[in-house]
MMTF fields as JSON, N, C-alpha, C and O atoms, coordinates in Angstrom:
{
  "mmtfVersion": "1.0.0",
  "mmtfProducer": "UNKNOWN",
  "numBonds": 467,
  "numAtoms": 468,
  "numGroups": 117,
  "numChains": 1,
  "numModels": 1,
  "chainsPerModel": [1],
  "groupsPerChain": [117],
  "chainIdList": ["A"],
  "bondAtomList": [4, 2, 8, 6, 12, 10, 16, 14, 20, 18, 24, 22, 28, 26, 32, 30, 36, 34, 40, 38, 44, 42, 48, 46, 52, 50, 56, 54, 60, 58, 64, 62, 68, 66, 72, 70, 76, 74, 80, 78, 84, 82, 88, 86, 92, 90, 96, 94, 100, 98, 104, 102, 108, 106, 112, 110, 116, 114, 120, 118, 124, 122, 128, 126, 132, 130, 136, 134, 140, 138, 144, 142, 148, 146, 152, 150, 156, 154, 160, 158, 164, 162, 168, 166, 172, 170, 176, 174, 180, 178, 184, 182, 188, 186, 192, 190, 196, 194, 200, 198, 204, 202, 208, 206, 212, 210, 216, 214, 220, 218, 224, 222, 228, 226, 232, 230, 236, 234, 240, 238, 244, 242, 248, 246, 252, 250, 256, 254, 260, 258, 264, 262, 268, 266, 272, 270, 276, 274, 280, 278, 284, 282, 288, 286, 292, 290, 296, 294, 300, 298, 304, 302, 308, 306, 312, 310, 316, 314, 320, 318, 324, 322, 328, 326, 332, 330, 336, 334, 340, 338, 344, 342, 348, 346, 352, 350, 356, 354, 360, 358, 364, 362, 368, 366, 372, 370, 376, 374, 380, 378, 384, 382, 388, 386, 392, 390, 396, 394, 400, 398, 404, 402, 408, 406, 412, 410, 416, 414, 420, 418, 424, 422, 428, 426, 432, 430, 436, 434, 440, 438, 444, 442, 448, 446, 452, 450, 456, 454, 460, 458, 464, 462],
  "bondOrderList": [1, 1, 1, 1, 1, 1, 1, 1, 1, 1, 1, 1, 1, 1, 1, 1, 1, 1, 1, 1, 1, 1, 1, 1, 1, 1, 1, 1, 1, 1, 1, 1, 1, 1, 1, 1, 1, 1, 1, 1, 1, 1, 1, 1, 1, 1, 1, 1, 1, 1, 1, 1, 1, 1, 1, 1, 1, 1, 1, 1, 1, 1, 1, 1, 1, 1, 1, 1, 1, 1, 1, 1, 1, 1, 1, 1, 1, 1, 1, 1, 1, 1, 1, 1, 1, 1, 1, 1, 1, 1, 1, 1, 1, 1, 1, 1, 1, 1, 1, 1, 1, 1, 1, 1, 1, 1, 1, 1, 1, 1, 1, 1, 1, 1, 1, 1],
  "groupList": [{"groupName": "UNK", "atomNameList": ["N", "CA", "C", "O"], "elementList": ["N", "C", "C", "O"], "formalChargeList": [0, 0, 0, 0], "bondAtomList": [1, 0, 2, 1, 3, 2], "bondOrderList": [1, 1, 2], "singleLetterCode": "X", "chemCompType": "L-PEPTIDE LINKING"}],
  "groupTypeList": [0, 0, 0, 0, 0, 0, 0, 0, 0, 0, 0, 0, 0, 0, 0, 0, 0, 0, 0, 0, 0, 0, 0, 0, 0, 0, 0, 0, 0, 0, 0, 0, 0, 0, 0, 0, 0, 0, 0, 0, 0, 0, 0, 0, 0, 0, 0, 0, 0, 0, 0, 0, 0, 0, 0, 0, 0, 0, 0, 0, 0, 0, 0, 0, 0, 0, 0, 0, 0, 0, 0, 0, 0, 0, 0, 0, 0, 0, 0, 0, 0, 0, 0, 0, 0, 0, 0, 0, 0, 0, 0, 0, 0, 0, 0, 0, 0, 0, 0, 0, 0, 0, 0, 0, 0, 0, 0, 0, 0, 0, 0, 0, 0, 0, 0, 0, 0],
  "groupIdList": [1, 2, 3, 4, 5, 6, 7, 8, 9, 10, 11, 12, 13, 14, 15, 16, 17, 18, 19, 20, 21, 22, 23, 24, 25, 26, 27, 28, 29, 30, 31, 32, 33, 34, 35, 36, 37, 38, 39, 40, 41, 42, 43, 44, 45, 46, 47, 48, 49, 50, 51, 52, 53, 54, 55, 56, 57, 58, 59, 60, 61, 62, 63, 64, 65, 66, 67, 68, 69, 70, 71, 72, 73, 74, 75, 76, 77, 78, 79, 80, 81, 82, 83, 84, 85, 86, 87, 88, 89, 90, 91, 92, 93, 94, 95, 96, 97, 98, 99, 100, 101, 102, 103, 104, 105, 106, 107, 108, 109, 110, 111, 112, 113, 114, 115, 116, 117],
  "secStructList": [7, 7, 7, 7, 1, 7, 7, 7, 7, 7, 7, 7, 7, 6, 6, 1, 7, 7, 2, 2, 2, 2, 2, 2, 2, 2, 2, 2, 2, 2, 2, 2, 2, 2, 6, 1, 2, 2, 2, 2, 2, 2, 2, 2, 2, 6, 6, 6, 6, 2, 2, 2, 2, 2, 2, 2, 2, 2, 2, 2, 2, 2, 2, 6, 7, 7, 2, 2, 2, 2, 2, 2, 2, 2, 6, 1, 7, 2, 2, 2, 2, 2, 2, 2, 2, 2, 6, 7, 1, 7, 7, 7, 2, 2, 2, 2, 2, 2, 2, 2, 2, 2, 2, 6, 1, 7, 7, 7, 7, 7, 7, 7, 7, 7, 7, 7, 7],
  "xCoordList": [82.582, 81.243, 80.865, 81.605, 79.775, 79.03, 78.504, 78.108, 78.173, 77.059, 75.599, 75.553, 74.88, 73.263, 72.726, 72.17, 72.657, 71.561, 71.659, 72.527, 70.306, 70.514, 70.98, 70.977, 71.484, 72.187, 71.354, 70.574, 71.344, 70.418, 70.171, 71.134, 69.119, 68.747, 68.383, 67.364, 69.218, 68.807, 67.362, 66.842, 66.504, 65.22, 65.353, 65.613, 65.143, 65.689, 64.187, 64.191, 63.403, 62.414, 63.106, 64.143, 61.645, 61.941, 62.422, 63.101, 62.232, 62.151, 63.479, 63.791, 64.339, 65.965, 66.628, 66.61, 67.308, 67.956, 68.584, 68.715, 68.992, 69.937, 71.263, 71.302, 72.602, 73.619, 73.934, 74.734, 73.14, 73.355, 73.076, 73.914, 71.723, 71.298, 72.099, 72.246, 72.842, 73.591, 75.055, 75.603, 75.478, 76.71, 76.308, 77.117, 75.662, 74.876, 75.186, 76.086, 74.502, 74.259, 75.571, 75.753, 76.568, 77.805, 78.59, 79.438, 78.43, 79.095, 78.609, 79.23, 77.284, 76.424, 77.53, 78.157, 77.191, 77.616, 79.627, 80.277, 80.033, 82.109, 81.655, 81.973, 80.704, 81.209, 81.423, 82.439, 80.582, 79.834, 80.746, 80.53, 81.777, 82.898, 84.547, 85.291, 84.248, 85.922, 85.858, 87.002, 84.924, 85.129, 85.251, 85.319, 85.261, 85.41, 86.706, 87.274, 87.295, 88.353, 89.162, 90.367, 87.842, 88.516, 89.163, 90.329, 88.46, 88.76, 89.815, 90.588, 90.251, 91.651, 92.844, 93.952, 92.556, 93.479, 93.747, 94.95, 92.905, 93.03, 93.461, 93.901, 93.446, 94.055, 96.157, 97.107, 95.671, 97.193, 98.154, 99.251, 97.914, 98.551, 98.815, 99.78, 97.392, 97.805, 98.795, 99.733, 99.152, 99.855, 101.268, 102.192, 101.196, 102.802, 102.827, 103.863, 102.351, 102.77, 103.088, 104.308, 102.39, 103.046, 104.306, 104.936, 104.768, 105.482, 106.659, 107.693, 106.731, 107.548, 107.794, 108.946, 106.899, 107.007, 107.82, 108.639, 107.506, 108.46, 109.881, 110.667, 109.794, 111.464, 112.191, 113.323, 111.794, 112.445, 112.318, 113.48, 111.62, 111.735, 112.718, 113.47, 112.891, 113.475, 115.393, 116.401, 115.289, 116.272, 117.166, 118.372, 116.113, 116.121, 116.603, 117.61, 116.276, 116.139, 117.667, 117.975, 118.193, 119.111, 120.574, 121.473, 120.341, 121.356, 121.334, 122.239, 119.982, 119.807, 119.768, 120.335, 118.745, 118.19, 116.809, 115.998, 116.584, 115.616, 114.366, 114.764, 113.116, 112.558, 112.894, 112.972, 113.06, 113.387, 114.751, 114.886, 115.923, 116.9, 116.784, 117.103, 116.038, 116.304, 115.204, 115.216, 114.423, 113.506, 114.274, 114.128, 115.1, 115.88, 116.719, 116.69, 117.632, 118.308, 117.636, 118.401, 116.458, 115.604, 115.216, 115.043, 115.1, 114.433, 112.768, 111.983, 112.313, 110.574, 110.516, 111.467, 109.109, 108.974, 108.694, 108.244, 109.093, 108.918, 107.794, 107.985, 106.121, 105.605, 104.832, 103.683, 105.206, 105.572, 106.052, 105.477, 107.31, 108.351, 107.217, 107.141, 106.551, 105.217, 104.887, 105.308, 103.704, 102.917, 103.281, 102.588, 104.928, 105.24, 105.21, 104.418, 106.629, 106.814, 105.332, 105.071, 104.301, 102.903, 102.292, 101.698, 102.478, 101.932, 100.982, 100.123, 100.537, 99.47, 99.434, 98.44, 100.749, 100.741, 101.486, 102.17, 101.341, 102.45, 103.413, 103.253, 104.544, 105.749, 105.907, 106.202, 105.943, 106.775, 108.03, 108.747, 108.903, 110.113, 110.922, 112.091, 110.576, 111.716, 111.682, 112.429, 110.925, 111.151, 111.406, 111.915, 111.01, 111.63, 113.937, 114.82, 113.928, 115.217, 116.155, 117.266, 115.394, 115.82, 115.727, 116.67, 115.22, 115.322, 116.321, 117.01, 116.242, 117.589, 118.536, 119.385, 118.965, 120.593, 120.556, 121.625, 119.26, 119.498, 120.159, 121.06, 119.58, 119.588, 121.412, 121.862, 122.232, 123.673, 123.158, 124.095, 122.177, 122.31, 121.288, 121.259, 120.865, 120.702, 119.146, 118.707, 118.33, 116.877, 117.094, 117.986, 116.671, 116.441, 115.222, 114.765, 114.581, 113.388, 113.603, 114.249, 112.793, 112.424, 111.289, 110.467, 110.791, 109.217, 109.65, 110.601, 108.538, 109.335, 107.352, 106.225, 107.845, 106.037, 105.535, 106.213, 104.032, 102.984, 103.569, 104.667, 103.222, 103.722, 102.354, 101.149, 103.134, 101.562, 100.773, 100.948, 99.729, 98.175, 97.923, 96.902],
  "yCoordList": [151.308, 150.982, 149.653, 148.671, 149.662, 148.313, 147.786, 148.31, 146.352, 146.027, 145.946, 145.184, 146.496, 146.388, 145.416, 144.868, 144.768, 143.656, 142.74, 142.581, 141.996, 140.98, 139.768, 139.462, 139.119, 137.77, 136.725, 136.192, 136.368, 135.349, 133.873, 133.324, 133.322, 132.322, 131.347, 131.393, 130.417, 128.984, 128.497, 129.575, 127.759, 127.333, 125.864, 126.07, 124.656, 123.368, 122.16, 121.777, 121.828, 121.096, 119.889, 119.25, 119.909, 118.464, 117.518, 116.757, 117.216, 116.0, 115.696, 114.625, 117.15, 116.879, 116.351, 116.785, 115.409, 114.551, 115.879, 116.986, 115.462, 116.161, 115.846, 114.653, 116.317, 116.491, 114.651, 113.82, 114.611, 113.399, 112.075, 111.267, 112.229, 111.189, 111.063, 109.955, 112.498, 112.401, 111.598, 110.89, 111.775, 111.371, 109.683, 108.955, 109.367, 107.799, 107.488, 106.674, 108.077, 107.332, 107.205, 106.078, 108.107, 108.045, 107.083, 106.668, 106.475, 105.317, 104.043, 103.02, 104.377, 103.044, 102.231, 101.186, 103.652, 103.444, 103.236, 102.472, 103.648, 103.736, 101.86, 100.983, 101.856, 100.7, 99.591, 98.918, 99.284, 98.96, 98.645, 97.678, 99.516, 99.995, 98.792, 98.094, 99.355, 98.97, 97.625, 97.253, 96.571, 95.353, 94.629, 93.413, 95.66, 95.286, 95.311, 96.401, 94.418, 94.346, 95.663, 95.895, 96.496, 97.527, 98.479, 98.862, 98.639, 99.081, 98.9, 99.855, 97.614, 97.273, 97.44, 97.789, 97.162, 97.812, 98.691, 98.749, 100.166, 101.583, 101.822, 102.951, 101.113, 101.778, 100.988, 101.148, 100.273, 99.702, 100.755, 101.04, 101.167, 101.876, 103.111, 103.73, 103.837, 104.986, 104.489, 104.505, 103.979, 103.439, 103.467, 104.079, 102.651, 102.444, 103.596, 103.477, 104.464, 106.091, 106.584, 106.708, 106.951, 107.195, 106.967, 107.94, 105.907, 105.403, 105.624, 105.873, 105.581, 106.192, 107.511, 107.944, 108.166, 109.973, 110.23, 111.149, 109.063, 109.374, 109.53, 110.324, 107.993, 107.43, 108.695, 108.91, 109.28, 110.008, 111.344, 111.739, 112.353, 113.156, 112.961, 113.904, 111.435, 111.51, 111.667, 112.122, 111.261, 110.704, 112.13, 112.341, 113.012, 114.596, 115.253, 115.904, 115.358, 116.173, 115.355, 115.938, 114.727, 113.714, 114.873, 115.43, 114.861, 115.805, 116.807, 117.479, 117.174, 118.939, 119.891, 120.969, 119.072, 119.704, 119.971, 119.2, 121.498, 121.787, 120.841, 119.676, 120.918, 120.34, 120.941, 120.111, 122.123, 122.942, 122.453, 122.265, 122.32, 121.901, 120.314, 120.034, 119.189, 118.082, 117.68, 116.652, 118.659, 118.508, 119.074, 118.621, 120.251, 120.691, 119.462, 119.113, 118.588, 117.77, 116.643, 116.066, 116.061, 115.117, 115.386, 114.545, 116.76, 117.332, 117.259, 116.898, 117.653, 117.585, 118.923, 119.474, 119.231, 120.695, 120.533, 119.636, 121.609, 121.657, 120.916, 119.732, 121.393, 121.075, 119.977, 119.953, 119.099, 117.407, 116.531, 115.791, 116.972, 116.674, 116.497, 115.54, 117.701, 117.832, 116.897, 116.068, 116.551, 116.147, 114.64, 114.113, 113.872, 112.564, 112.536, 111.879, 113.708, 113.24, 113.243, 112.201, 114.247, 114.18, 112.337, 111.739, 111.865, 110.552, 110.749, 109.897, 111.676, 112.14, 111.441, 111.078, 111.379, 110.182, 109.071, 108.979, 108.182, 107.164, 107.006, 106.784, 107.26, 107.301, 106.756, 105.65, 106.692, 106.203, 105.172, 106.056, 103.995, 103.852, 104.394, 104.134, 105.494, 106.372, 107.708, 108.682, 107.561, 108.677, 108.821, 109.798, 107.557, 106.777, 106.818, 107.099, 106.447, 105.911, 107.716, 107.865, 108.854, 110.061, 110.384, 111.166, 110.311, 110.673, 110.011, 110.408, 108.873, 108.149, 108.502, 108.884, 108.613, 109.104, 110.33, 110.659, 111.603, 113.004, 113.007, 113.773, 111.983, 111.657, 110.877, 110.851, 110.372, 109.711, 108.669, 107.941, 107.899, 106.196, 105.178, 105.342, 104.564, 104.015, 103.165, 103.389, 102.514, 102.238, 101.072, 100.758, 100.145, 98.783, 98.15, 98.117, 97.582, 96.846, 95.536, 94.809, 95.097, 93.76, 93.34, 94.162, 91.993, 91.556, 90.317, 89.536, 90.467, 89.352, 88.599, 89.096, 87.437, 86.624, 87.444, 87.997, 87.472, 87.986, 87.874, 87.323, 88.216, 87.905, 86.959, 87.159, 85.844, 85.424, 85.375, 85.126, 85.75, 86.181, 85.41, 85.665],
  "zCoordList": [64.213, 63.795, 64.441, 64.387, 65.005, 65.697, 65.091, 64.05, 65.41, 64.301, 65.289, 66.254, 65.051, 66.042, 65.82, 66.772, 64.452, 64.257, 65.295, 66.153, 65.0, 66.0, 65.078, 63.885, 66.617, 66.055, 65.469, 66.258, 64.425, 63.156, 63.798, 64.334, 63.766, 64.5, 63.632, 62.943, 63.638, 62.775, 62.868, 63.159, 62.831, 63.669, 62.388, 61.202, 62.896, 62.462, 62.976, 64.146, 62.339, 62.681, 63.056, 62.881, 63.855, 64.8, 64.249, 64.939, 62.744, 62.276, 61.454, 60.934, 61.463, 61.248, 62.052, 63.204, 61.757, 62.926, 63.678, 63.155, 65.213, 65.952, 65.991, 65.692, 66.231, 66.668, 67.17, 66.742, 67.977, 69.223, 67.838, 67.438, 67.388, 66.648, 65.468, 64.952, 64.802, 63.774, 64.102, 63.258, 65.168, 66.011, 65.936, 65.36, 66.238, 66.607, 65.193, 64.985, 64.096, 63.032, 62.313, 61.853, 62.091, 62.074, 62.433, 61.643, 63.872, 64.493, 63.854, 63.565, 63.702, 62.952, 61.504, 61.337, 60.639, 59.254, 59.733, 59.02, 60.395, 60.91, 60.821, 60.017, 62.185, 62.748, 61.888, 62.061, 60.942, 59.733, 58.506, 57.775, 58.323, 57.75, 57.839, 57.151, 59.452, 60.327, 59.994, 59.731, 59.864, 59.702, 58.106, 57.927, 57.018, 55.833, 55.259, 55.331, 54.725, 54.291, 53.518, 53.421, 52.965, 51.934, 53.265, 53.351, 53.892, 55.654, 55.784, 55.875, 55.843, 56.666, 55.723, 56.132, 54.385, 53.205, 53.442, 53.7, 53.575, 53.455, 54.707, 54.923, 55.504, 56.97, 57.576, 58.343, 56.575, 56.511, 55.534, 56.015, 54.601, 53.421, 53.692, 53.245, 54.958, 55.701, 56.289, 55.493, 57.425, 58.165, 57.93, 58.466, 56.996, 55.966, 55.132, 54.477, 54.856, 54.25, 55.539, 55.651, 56.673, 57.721, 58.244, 58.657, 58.301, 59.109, 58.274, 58.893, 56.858, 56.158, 56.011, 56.044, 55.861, 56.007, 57.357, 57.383, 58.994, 59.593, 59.933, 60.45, 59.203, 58.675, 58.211, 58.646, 57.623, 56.166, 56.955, 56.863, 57.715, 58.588, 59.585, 59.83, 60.471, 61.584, 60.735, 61.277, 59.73, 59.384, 58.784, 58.911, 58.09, 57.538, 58.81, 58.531, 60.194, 61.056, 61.754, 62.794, 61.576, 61.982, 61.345, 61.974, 60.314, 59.727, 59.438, 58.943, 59.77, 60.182, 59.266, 59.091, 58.562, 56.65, 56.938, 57.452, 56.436, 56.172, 55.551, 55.565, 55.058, 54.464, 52.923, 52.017, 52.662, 51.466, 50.513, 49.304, 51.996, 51.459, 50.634, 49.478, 52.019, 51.46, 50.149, 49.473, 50.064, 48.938, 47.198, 46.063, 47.758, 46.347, 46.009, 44.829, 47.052, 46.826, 46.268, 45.495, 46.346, 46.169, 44.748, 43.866, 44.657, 42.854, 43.176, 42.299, 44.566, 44.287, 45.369, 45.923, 45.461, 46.053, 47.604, 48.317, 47.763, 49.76, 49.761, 50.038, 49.427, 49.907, 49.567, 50.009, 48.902, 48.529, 49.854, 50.653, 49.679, 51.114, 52.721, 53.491, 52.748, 53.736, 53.739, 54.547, 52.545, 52.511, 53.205, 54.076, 52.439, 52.675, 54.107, 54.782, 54.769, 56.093, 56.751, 57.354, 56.741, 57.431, 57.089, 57.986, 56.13, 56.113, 55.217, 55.444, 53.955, 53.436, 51.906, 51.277, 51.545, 50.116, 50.463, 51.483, 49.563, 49.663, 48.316, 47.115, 49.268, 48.057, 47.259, 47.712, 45.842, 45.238, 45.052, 44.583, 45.037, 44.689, 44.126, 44.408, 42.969, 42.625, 43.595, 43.502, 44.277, 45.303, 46.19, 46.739, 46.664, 47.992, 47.858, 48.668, 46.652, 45.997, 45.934, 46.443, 45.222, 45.195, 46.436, 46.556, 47.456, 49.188, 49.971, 50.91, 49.354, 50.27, 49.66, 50.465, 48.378, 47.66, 48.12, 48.635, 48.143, 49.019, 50.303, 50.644, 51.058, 52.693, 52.805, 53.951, 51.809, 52.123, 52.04, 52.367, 51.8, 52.117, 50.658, 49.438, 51.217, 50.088, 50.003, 51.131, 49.448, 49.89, 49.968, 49.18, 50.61, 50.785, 51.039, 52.181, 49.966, 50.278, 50.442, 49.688, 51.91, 52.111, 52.181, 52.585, 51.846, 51.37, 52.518, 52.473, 53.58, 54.881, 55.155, 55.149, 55.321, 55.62, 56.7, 57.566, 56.535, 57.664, 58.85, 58.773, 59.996, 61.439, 61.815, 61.666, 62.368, 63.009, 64.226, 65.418, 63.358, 64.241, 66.139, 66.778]
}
């Protein structure tokens, strides 16, 4: 079976922004953004969830554990485990602490001064 109709045509007045101008105004309000402190908070905290979700992947794939496995060992669900190594939450200390006793080793936090600017 075909379909005959014809193909449905948006029709969008002039006076809705376009594509180009919506793109523009976007950069306006980003740019606007990037220089506010709440900005640089939220893009640091991604950062450091990242960089930990990698830790903890490179370190998983090191000893050649599933995500399933090292998540049963951890006591949280596969797709938790995801979410960390992707960089999508930021861990916990008791979870951080149950991943490293899963993983053979042990957690160590250090609190070290700014680097300077």
């Amino acid at each position: 079976m075909t379909n005959t109709s014809e193909p449905k045509t948006l029709l969008i007045p002039r006076e809705v922004y376009t594509i180009r101008s919506m793109s523009g105004l976007y950069e306006q309000i980003a740019s606007a953004r990037r220089g506010t402190a709440e900005y640089r908070e939220g893009y640091e905290e991604a950062r450091r969830a990242f960089m930990l979700g990698q830790l903890v992947r490179d370190r998983r794939l090191e000893q050649g554990l599933s995500q399933s496995e090292l998540a049963a060992r951890a006591g949280m669900t596969q797709p938790a485990l995801s979410r960390l190594e992707a960089g999508g939450t930021v861990p916990t200390i008791p979870v951080l602490d149950r991943l490293a006793a899963a993983l053979g080793g042990e957690l160590v936090v250090t609190i070290t001064p700014p680097a300077a600017a």
